[in-house]
C-alpha positions as CSV (number, residue, x, y, z in Angstrom):
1,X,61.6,64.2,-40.4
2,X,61.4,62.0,-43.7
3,X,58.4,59.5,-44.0
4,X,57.8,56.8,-45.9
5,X,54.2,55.7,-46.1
6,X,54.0,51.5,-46.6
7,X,50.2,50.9,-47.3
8,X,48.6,54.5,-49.6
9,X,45.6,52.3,-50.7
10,X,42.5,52.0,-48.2
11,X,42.7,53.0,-44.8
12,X,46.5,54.1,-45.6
13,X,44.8,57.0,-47.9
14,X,44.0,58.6,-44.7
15,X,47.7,59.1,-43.9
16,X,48.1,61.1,-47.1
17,X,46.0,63.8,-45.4
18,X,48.1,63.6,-42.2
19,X,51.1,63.8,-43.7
20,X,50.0,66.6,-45.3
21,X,49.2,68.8,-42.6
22,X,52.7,67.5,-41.1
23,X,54.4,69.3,-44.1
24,X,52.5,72.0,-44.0
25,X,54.0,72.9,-40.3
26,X,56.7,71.7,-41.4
27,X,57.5,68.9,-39.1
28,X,58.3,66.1,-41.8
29,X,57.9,65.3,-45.5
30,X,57.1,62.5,-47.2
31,X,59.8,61.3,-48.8
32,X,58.4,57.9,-50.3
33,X,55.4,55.5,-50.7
34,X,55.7,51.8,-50.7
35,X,52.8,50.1,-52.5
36,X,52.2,47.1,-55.3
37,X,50.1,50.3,-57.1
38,X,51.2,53.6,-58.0
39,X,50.0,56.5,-56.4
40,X,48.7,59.6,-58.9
41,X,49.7,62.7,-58.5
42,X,46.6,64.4,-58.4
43,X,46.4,62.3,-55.1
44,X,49.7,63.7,-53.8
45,X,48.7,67.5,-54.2
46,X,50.7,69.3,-51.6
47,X,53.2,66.8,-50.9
48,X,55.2,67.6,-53.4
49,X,56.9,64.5,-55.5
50,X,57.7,61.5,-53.2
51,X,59.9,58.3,-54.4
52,X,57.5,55.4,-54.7
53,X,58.5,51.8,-54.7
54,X,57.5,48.2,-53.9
55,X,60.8,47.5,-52.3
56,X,60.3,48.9,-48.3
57,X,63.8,48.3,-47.7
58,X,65.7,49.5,-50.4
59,X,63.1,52.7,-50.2
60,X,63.8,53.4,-46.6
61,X,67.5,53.3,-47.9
62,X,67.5,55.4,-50.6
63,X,65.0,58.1,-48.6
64,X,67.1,57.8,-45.7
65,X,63.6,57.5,-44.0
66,X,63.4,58.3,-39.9
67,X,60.2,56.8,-39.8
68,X,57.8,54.6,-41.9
69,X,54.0,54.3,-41.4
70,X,53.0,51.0,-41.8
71,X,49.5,51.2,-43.1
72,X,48.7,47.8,-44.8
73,X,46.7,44.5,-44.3
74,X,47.0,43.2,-41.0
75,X,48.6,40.2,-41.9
76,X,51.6,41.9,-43.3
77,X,52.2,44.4,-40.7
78,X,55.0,42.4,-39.0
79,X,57.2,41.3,-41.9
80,X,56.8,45.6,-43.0
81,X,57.5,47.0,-39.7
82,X,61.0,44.5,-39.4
83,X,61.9,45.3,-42.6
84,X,61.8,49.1,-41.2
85,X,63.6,48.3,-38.2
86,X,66.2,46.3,-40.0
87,X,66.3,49.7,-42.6
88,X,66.9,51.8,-39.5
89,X,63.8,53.4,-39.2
90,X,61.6,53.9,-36.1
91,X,57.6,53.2,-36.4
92,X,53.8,54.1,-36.3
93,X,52.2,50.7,-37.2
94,X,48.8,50.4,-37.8
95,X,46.4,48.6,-35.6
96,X,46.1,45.4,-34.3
97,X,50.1,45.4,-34.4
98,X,50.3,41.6,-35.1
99,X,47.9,38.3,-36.0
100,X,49.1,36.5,-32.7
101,X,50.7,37.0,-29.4
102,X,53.8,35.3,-31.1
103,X,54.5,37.6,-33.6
104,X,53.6,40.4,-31.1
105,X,56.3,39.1,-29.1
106,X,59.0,38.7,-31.8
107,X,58.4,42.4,-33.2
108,X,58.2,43.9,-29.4
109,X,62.0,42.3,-29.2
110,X,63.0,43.6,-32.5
111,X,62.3,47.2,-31.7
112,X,64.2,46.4,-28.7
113,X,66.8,45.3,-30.6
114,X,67.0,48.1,-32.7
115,X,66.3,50.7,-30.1
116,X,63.7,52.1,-32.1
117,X,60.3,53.6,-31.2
118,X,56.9,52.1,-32.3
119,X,54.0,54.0,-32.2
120,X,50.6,51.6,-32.2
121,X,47.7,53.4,-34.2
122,X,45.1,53.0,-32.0
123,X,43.6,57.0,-31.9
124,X,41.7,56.8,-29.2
125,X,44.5,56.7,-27.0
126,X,45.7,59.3,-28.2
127,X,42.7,61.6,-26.9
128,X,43.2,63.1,-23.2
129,X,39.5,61.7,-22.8
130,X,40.4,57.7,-21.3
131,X,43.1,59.5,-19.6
132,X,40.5,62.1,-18.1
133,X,38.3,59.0,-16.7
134,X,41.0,57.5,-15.3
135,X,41.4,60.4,-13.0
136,X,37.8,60.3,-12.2
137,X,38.2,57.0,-11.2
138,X,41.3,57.2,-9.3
139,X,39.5,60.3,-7.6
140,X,37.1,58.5,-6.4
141,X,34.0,60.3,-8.1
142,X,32.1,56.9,-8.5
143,X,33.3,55.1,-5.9
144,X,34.3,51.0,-6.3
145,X,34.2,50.5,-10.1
146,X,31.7,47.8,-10.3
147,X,32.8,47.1,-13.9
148,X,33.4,48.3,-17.4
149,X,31.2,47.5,-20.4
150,X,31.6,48.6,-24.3
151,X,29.0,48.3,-27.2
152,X,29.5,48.9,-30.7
153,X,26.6,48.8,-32.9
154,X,27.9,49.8,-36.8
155,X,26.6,48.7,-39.8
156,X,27.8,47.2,-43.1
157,X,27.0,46.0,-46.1
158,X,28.6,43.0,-48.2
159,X,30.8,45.2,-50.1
160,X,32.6,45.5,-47.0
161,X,33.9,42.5,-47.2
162,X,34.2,42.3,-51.0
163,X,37.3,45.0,-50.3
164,X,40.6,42.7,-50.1
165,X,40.7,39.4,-50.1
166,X,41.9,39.1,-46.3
167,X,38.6,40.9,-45.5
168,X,36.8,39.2,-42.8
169,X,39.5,36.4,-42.8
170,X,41.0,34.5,-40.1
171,X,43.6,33.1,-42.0
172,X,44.9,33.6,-45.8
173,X,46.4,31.2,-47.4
174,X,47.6,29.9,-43.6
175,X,48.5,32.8,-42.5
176,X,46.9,34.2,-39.5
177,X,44.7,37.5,-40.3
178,X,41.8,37.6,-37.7
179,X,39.9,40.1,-39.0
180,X,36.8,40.3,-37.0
181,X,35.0,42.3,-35.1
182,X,36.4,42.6,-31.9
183,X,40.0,42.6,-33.5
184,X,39.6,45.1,-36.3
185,X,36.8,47.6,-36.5
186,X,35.9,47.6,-33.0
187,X,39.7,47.2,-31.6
188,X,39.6,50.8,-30.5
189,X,36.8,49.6,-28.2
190,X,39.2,46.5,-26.5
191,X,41.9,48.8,-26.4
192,X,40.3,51.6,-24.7
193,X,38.6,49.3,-22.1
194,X,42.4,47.8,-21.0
195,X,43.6,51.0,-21.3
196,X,41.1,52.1,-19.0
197,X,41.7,49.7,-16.1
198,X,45.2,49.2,-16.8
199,X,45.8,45.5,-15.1
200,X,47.4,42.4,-15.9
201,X,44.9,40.5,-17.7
202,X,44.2,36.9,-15.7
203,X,40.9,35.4,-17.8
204,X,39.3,36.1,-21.3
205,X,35.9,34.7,-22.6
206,X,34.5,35.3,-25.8
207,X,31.4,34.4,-27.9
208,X,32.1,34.7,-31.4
209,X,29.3,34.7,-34.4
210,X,29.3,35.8,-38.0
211,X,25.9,37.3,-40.1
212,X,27.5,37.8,-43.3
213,X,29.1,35.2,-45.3
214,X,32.7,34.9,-43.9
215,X,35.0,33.1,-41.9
216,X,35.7,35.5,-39.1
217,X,33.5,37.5,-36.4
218,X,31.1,40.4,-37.6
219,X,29.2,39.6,-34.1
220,X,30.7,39.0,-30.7
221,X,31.5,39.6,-26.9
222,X,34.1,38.8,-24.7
223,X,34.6,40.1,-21.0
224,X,38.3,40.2,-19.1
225,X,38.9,40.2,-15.6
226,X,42.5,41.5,-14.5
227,X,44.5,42.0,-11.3
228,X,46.4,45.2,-10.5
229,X,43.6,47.5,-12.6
230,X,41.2,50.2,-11.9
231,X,38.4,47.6,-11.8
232,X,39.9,45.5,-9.2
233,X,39.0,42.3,-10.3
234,X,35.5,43.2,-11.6
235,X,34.5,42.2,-15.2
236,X,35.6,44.2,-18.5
237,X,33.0,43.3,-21.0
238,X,33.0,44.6,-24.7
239,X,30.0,43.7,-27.0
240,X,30.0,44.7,-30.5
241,X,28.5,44.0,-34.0
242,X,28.6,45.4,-37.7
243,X,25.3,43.9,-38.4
244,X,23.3,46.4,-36.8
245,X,20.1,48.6,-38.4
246,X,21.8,51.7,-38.1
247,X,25.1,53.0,-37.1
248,X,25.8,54.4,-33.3
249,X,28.5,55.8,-31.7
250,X,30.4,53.1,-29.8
251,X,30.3,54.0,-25.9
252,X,32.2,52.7,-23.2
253,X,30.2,52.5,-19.8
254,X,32.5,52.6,-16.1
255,X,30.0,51.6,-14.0
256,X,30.5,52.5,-9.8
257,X,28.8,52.3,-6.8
258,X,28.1,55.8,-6.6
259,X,27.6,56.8,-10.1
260,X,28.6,56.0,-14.1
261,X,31.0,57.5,-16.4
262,X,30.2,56.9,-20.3
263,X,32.9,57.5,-22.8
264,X,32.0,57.8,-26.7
265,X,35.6,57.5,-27.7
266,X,34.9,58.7,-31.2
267,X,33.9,61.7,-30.5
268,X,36.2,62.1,-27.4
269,X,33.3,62.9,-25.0
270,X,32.9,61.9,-21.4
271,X,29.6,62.0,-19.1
272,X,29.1,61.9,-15.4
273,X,26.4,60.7,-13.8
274,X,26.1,60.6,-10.2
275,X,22.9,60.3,-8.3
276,X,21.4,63.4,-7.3
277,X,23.5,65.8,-9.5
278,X,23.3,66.8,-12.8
279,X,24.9,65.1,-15.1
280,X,28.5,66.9,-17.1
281,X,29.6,66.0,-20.2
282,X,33.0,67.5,-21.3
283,X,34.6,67.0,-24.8
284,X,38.3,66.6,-24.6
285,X,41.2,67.5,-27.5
286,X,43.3,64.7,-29.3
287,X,46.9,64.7,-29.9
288,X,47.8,62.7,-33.3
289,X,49.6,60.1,-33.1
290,X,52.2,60.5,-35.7
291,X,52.4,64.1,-34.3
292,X,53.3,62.0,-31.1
293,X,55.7,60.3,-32.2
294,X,57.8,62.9,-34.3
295,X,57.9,65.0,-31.6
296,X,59.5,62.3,-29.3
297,X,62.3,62.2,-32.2
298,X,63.0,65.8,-32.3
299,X,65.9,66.5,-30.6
300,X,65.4,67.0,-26.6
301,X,62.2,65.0,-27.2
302,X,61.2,63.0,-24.3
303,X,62.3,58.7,-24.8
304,X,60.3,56.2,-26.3
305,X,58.2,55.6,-22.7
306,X,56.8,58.6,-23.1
307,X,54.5,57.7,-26.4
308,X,50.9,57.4,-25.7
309,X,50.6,54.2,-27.3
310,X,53.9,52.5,-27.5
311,X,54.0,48.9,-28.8
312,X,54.8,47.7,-25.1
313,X,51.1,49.1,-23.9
314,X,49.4,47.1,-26.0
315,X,50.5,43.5,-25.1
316,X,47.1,42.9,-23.4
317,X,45.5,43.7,-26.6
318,X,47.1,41.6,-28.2
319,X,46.3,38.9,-25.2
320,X,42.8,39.6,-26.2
321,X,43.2,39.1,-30.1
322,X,45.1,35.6,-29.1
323,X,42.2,34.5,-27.5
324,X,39.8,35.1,-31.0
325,X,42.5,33.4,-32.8
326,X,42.6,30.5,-31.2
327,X,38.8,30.3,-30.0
328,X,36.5,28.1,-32.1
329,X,35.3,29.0,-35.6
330,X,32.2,31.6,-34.9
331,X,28.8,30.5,-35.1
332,X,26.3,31.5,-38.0
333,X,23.5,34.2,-36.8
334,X,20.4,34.9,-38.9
335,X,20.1,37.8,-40.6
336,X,17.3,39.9,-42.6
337,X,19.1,41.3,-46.1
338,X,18.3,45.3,-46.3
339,X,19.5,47.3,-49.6
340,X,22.8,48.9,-48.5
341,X,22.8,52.8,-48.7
342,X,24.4,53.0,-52.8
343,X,22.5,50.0,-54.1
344,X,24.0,50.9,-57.5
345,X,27.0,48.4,-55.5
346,X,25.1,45.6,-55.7
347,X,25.8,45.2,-51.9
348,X,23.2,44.4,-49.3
349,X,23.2,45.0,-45.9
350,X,23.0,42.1,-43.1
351,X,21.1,43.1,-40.2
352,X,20.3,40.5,-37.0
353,X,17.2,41.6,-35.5
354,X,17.5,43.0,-32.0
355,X,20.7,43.2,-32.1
356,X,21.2,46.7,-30.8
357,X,19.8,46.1,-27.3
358,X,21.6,42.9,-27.4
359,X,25.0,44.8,-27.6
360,X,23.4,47.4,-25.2
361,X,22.2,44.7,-22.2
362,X,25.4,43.5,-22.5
363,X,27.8,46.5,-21.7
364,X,24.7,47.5,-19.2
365,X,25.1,44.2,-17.7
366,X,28.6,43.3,-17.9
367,X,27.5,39.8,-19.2
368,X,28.1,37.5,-22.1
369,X,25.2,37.3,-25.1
370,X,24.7,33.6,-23.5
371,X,23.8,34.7,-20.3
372,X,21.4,37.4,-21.5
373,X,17.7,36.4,-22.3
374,X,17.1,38.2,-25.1
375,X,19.3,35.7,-26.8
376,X,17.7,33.0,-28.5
377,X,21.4,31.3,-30.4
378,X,23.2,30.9,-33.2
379,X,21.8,29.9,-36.9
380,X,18.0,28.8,-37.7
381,X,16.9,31.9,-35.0
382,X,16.6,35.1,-34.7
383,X,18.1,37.1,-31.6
């Protein structure tokens, strides 16, 4: 399979290393790279001497590309990825795959159109652990699922958002970017809750807030309820901030009648609890994602339903970034300034005191940061 790679700066560096490992097996090459800056070579060790161009379409042309990677700021994704289909080329787009429901909806009916596969990058889907909790769910192991909660607790420092200029932006130059919280770093954590129940969402709430200096949300909550899902109704809740003393691994909580199981879908581990038995906690493999999808292409490869995250799966994510889009402007939180771990930067780190039991009685709770009362409000407060 020939690759082109839109997006070899920032996250899109990671790619590099994937794609490397795919020519090493032999499974595809990379054929070109599509970015405003030249890649070196010295960074392309291994994958031998790809064409590299600012002009996606005429680069998925002249590379005869079957798929392109779309690794680039989020506002951008959708204009990239049709230019791809329109080239002729099927898809792994980077996560959130579009800025609103609209454009969500325009691209799913492109790749339609086409008949081309699009592969969403959310990796966590991509581990058999969400799909090993499901079955412990459907198997009743916990009984009723009384609800789902998520925390996230990372930290960051102001450099983080010196990156790009669409950093931390909910719209550049009025074009919607929603870069927050809940939509970008900690998307693997709305994703995977959904995932997890699998309904038709029918109500979102969410409760937005900002430590550092920018326009979108570094703090927030929301919780879901759906029909149709695992959770029957009961509340999905996801609680998340990057203003945090120290960085965690973000856990997902199914909470049942008859027990709990926790899910730390970075590391792809999974822990039951049920009352008088010891607790197990398995760690489960990953499949890639572009491995996924090249292998769906191959010939005698299964269709495009059978991707783990095909575009199509992740219209309630996408439900859920509408609803941070359109929601009000998030509040200002206070915040103690900490150096940030290379202070040769310059940067400093924002942390909101408390914050990481806030996150945690929330997912423990199933309940919005309002309705907790260990929150005292937005600016002029601590939490």
């Amino acid at each position: 399979m020939r690759i082109v790679l839109a997006g070899a700066h920032g996250f899109g560096r990671t790619y590099l290393g994937v794609l490397r490992e795919a020519a090493e097996d032999g499974r595809a090459e990379l054929a070109g790279i599509c970015d405003l800056r030249p890649v070196p070579a010295g960074a392309l060790e291994g994958l031998g001497s790809p064409a590299q161009s600012g002009d996606l379409a005429g680069l998925v042309k002249q590379t005869a590309a079957d798929v392109v990677i779309v690794a680039t700021p989020i506002h951008t994704h959708v204009p990239l990825a049709l230019t791809a289909l329109r080239a002729g080329a099927h898809l792994l787009l980077e996560k959130p795959p579009a800025p609103s429901l609209a454009e969500f909806d325009r691209l799913l009916a492109a790749t339609r159109e086409h008949g081309a596969l699009c592969q969403v990058g959310f990796q966590s889907l991509g581990s058999a652990a969400p799909r090993a909790v499901r079955r412990m769910i459907t198997d009743g192991l916990i009984g009723a699922v009384r609800g789902i909660g998520a925390a996230g607790a990372w930290s960051r420092d102001t450099s983080y958002y010196r990156r790009a200029s669409w950093a931390g932006r909910r719209r550049l130059d009025g074009t919607d970017v929603v870069d927050g919280a809940l939509t970008n770093p900690f998307a693997h954590a709305v994703a995977t809750v959904l995932a997890l129940d699998g309904g038709e969402i029918t109500s979102i709430e969410t409760e937005l807030f900002h430590a550092f200096d920018i326009e979108a949300d570094d703090t927030s909550c929301l919780r879901v309820r759906t029909s149709g899902g695992l959770a029957d109704g009961a509340p999905l809740t996801v609680a998340v901030t990057l203003a945090a003393p120290e960085q965690r691994p973000p856990v997902i909580t199914v909470h049942g009648e008859r027990g709990r199981i926790s899910l730390w879908y970075t590391l792809d581990q999974v822990r039951l609890e049920r009352a008088g038995e010891p607790s197990v906690t398995t760690t489960y493999e990953r499949t890639g994602l572009l491995a996924d999808l090249l292998a769906r292409l191959e010939p005698g490869g299964e269709s495009g339903g059978g991707l783990l995250v095909p575009l199509s799966a992740t219209r309630p994510f996408t439900q859920v970034l509408e609803a941070v889009r359109t929601a009000e402007d998030p509040l200002p939180l206070r915040a103690e300034e900490h150096p940030a771990q290379d202070p040769s930067t310059g940067a400093v780190r924002r942390v909101v005191p408390g914050i990481t039991d806030l996150v945690t009685a929330s997912a423990e709770r199933l309940a919005l940061f309002s309705e907790l009362p260990q929150f005292s409000g937005p600016a002029g407060r601590h939490v």
